[in-house]
C-alpha positions in Angstrom: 55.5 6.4 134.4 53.0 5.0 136.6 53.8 2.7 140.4 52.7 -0.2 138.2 55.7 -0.3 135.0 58.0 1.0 137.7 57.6 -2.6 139.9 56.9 -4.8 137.2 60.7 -3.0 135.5 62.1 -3.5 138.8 60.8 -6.5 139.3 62.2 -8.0 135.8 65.6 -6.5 136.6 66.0 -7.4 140.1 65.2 -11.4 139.0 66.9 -10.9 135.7 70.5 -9.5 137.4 69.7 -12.4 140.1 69.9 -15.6 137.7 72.1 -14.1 135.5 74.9 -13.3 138.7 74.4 -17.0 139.7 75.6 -17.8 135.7 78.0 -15.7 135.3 80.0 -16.1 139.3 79.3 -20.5 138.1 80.7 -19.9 134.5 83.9 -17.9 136.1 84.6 -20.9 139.0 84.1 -23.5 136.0 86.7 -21.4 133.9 89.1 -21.4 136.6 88.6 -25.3 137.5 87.9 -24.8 140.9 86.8 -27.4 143.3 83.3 -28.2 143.9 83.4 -26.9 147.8 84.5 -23.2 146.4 81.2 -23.3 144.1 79.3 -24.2 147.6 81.3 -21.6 149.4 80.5 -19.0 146.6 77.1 -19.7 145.5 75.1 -20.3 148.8 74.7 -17.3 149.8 72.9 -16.2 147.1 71.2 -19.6 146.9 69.7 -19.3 150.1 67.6 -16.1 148.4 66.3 -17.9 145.6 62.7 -18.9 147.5 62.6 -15.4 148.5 63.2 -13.9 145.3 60.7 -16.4 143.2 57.9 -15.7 145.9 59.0 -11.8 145.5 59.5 -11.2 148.9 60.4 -7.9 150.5 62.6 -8.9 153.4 64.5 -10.8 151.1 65.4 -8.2 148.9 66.6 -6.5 151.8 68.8 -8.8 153.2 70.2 -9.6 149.2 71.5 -6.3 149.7 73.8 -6.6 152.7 75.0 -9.7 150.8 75.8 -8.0 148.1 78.0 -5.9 149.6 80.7 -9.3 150.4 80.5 -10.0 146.5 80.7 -6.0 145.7 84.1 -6.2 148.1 85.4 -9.4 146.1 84.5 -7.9 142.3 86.3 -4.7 143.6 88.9 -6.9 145.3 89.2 -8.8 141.5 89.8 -5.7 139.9 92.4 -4.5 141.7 95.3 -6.3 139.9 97.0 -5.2 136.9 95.0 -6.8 134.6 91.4 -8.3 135.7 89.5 -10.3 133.3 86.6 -10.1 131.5 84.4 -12.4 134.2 85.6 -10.0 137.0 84.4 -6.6 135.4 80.8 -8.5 134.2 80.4 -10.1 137.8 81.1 -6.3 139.4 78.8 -4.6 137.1 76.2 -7.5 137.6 76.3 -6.6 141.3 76.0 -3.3 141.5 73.0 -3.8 139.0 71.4 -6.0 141.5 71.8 -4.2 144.6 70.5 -0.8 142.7 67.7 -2.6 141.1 66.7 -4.4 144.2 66.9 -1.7 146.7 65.0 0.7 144.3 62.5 -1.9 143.6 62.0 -2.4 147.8 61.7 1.3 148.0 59.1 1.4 145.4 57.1 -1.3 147.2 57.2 0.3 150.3 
């Protein structure tokens, strides 16, 4: 597998598990009718990456990851009760999909 595939897979991955974690974390906070201040609260954060992400910068991957860490404590947080729902095990396998994929995909561009 050449340098090439390996950044244009991580690439597609990285941006792929980014817009689909912004759908899924908006799709769960319209399921559970929550106001518009807790889709502010819950979305900027990864809002403030997409410039970053569309112009593929490095830095910003990196600093995705330590965000990802406050929405891998919440999924893990989520799935801690008896009985989590379906949106809490897809948005915790959607992060950890992200932070793998973007970290490998900085490392690789390094």
């Amino acid at each position: 597998m050449t340098t090439e595939l390996k950044l244009s897979i991580g690439r597609r991955l990285t941006q792929g598990s980014f817009w689909l974690l912004i759908a899924v974390l908006s799709i769960h906070l319209w399921m559970q009718s929550a106001p518009a201040i807790i889709y502010v609260i819950i979305l900027l954060p990864l809002m403030i990456f997409i410039p970053g992400i569309l112009a593929d910068r490095l830095r910003t991957l990196i600093w995705l990851g330590f965000v990802l860490l406050l929405y891998f404590y919440n999924g893990v947080q989520n799935m801690a009760v008896p009985e989590p729902q379906t949106m809490d095990i897809v948005e915790l396998v959607l992060t950890i999909v992200l932070f793998c994929a973007s970290m490998v995909y900085a490392r690789i561009r390094q």
